[in-house]
N, C-alpha and C positions, 0 to 999 in steps of 0.2 A: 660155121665159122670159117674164117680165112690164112688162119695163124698160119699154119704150115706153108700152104701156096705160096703167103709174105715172106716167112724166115726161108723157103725154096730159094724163093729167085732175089733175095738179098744177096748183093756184092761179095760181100766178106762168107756168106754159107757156102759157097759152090755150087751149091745144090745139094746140101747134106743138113739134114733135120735128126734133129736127136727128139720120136713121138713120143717119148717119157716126157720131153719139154713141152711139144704140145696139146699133152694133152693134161700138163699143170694149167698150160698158160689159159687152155679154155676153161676149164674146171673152174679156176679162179673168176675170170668172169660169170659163169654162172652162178656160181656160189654167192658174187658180190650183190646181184640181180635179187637173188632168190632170198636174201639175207637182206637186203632193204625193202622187197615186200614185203615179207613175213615181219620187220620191223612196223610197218604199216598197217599189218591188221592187228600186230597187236595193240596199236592205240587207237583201232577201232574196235575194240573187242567192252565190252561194260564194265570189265574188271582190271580193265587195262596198268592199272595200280600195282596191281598181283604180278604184272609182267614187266616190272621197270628192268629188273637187271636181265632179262631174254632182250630185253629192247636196246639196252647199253650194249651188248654182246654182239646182237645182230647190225646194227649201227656198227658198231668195231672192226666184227669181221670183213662186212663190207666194205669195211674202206681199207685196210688190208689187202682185199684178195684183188681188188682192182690196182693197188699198187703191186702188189707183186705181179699181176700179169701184165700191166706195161712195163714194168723193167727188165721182165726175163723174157721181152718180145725184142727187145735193142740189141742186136748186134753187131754195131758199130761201137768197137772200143769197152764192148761192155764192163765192168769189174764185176769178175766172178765171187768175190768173196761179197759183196753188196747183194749180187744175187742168191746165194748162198742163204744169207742171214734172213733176208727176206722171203723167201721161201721157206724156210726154218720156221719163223714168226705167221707166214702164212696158215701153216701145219699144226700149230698152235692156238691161233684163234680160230679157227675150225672146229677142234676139240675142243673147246669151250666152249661154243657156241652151241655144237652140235651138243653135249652133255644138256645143258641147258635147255635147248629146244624137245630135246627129249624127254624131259619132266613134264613137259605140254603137252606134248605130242598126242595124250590121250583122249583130252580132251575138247587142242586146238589142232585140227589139220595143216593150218600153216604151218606149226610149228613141226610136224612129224615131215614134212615135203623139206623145211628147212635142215632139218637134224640130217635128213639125208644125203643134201646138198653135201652141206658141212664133211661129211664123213665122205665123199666120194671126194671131194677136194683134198681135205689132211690125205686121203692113200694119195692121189696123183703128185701131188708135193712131194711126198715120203719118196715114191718110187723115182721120182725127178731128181732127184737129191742122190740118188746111188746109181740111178742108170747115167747121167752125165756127169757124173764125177766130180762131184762140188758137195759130197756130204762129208 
């Protein structure tokens, strides 16, 4: 990924990167990725039925973590409390989703790579949130 090298040599950073941000901001992308597969196998799965609210969840999260990592990539003018909230919210559909994916997990592999996802995304939020001083 490129986040850093971009938030580097953006105008308004100086060249100063707060890596608690990005390593929210990648997390989230991956998370969003790895959460709209794993949305995908589970409606390729036979029992796909069994997995409607993993699907609702994972569908959620991922559009979540992809919003929150384009906005906590702007720093031009950003408002910190939007970022804030949404990293917050981030943190939270992750947990969910990851609880969720975890019920599966034992039996669906996507769902245990997903849970994973999930739960490395809610820490890099969490720690984002206290290392750049917007918690």
């Amino acid at each position: 990924m490129h986040a850093q090298d971009m938030i580097r040599t953006h105008p308004t950073a100086n060249g100063s990167v707060s890596n608690a941000l990005i390593r929210c901001i990648e997390e989230c992308y991956d998370c969003a990725q790895v959460c709209t597969a794993c949305a995908d196998a589970c409606l390729a799965e036979e029992m796909s039925k069994d997995l409607t609210q993993c699907i609702r969840l994972n569908l959620d999260c991922a559009d979540v973590c992809e919003t929150a990592g384009a906005v906590a990539s702007r720093r031009t003018g950003s408002n910190q409390s939007v970022v804030r909230q949404l990293v917050e919210t981030c943190a939270e559909a992750c947990r969910l989703c990851g609880n969720e994916c975890t019920h599966h997990g034992a039996e669906h592999q996507h769902c245990r790579i997903c849970a994973e996802a999930c739960r490395d995304c809610e820490s890099a939020c969490r720690n984002a949130l206290s290392a750049i001083g917007i918690s």
